[in-house]
N, C-alpha and C positions, 0 to 999 in steps of 0.2 A: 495547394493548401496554404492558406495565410497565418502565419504565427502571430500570436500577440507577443512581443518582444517588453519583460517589463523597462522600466524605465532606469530600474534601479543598475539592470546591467548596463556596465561603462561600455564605449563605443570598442574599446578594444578587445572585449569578451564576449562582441554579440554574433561572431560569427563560434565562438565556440560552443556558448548556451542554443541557440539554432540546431547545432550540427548534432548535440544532446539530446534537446527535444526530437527532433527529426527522426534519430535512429531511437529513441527510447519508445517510442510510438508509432515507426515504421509509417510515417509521416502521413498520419489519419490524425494528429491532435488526439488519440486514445491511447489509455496507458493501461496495460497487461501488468499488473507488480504480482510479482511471484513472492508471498512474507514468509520470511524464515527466519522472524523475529522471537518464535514464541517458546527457544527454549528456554528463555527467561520469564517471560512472561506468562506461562503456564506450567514454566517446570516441564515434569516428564509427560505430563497426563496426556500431553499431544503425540506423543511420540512410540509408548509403548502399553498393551492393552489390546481389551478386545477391540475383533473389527478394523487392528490398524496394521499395515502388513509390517514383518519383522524388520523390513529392507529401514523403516522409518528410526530405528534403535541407534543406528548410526549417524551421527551428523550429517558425513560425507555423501548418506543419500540425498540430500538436500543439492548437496553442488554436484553431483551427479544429474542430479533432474536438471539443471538451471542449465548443464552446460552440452546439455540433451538435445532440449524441448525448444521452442519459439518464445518467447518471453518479453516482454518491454525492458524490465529493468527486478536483478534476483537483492531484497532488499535482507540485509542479515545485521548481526552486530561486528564491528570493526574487530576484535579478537578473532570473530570467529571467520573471517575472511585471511586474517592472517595466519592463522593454521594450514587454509587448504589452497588458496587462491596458485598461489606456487604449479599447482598442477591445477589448473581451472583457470587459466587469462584468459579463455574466449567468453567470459559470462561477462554480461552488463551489469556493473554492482549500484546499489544505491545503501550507502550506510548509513544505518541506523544508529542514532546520537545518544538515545535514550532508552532506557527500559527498567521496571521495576517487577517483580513477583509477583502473586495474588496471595501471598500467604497472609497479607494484613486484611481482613475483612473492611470491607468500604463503608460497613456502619458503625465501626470500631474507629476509624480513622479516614479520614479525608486523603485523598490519594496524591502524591506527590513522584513525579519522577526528574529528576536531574541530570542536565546531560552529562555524560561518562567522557565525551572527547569532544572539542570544537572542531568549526569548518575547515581552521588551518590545519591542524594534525590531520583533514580529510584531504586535503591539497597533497599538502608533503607526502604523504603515503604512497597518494595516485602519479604523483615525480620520480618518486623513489622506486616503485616497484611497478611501475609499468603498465597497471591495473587500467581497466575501462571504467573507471567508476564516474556516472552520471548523476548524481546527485546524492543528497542526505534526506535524511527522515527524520522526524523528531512528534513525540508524543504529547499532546496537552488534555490533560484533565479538568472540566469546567464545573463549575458548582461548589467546590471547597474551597479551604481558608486558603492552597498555594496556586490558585490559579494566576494571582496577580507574578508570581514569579516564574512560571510557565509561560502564561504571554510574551512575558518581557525577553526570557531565553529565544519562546520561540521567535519572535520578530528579529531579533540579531541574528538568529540561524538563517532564517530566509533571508535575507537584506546580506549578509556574508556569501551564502552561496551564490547569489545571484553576481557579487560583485567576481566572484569565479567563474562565473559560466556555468555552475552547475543548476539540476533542478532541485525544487525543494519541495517536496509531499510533506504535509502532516494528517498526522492521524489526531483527530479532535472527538475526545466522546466525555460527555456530561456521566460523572461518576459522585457520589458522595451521599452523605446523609441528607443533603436540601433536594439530591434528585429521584422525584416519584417511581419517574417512569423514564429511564435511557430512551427508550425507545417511542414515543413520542414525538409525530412527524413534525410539530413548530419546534418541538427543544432542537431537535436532528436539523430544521433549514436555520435555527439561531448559531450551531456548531459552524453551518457551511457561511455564515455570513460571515461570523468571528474570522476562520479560513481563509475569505476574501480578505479581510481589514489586516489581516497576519500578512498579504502578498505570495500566499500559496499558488505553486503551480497547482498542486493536486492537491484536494482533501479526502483521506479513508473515513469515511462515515459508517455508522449503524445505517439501518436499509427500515424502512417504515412499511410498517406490514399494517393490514386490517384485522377484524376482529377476528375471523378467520385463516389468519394464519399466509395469507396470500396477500402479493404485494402490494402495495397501497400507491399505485398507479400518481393520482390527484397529489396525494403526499410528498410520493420525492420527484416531482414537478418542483413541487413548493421548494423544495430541497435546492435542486439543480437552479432554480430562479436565484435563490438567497446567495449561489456562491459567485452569481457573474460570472467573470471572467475565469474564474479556477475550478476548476474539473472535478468534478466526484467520482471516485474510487467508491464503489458500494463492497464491503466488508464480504469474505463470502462464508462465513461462518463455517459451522459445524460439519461434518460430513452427509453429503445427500447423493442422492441417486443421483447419475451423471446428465443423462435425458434433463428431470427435475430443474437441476444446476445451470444448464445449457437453454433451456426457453426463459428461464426467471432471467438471466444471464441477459439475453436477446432483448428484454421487454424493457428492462432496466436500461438501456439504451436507446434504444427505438420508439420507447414509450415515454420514459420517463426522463432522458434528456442527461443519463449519466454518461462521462466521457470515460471509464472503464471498471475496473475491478481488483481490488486486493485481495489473493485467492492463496490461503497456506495451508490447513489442514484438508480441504477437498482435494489435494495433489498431492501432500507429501505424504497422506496415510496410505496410498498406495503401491503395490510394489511398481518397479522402478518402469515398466514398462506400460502398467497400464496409466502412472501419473506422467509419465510425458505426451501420452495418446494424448488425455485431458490435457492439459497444458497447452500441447498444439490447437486441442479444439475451442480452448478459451482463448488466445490468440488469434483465432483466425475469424469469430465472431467480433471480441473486440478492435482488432486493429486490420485488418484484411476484409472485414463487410460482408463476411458469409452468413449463410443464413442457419439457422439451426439445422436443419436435415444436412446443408454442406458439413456444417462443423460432426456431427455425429458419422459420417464416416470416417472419420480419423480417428474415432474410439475402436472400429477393426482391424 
């Protein structure tokens, strides 16, 4: 497998960003991110409620699953790695820089998140405590008044990681009162292109569906074109049937040219056993090349 090596890593950090990618993606160039970004980001609502099993109440189910299951990389906020991590070094961390609530309505206010810690307090951390942490993450919101300060965050966040050897994901989704429609397969390949010009390894995108409700094949082509050389994460939303999740899953790469998947509430609302089956089986079609009926015997 041949890695594109950015340019921005110094020649003294290129065998340790390699050795990153390589084991973050079990060296298919495909990335499994397990998000377990969203107790902020959603509050409770992901966590407890019907349909979500009880095991999910707890934090710790989170790093229980991650240090379970098969994974590329278990991405969380930096507090809350520092909580548990202690009892959890064998997880692949990728921390999360940024996060803000949904409590501000996005027609009431243009969405803004600011990162909480820079790439060096992710350095020191991972010196300090021993951690496997491969990378950061950071969020940009496109279409309101602070995207020009999100850009600009995010471009030092990748261009700093990178000067460390780590990888750098962003998650890019058009939010505000100028955007129609999020979902919108040219807004969705304009987020993956911005992604490319930011120097993302990975971009978590929205996923473009047809009018139907079923995946828009043609769409995130366009998607996968717009971002070149940085890899699409297709988002895996809401909680669906596992079969459902696991062909959509298949086609989105096979089809449509995504190099893998950011998958949080379809694994953590599970209790702890059947979300690592998934887990493993999202894993083994993304980065292992199995094929759907492979991957579904690991849900028995």
């Amino acid at each position: 497998m041949k890695f594109n090596i950015p340019a921005d890593v110094p020649a003294k950090k290129v065998a340790t960003y390699k050795k990153n990618l390589k084991e973050a993606t079990n060296n298919s160039n495909r990335l499994m991110l397990f998000a377990g970004d969203q107790k902020v980001e959603h509050l409770n609502n992901d966590f407890y409620g019907k349909g979500i099993a009880k095991d999910d109440s707890n934090p710790e189910h989170l790093f229980k699953i991650a240090s379970q299951a098969k994974i590329g990389v278990f991405a969380t906020q930096f507090g809350l790695i520092s909580r548990y991590a202690r009892d959890y070094k064998n997880i692949p961390y990728l921390v999360k820089l940024n996060s803000k609530t949904n409590l501000v309505p996005y027609d009431a206010q243009d969405p803004y998140s600011e990162a909480w810690f820079s790439v060096d307090d992710v350095v020191d951390f991972a010196k300090e405590s021993g951690l496997d942490i491969k990378g950061v993450g950071y969020t940009v919101y496109l279409g309101g008044k602070y995207e020009h300060s999100m850009l600009k965050e995010a471009a030092q966040i990748v261009h700093q990681a990178h000067k460390n050897g780590l990888l750098a994901v962003l998650w890019i989704y058009p939010k505000g009162r100028f955007v129609k429609n999020e979902h919108d397969r040219h807004l969705i390949a304009g987020a993956a292109g911005v992604g490319a010009c930011l120097g993302a390894d990975f971009i978590k995108l929205k996923v473009p569906f047809d009018k139907n409700g079923n995946l828009d094949v043609k769409g995130l082509q366009e998607v996968t074109l717009a971002a070149g050389r940085s890899g699409v994460l297709c988002e895996g939303g809401a909680k669906v049937d596992e079969k459902a999740f696991l062909e959509e899953l298949y086609a989105q790469i096979h089809k449509g040219g995504s190099r893998g998947n950011g998958t949080g509430r379809n694994i953590h609302q599970r209790d702890l056993k059947e979300a690592v089956n998934l887990a493993n089986a999202i894993y083994a079609i993304t980065c292992e090349n199995a094929t759907v009926k492979e991957a579904l015997k690991l849900l028995k």
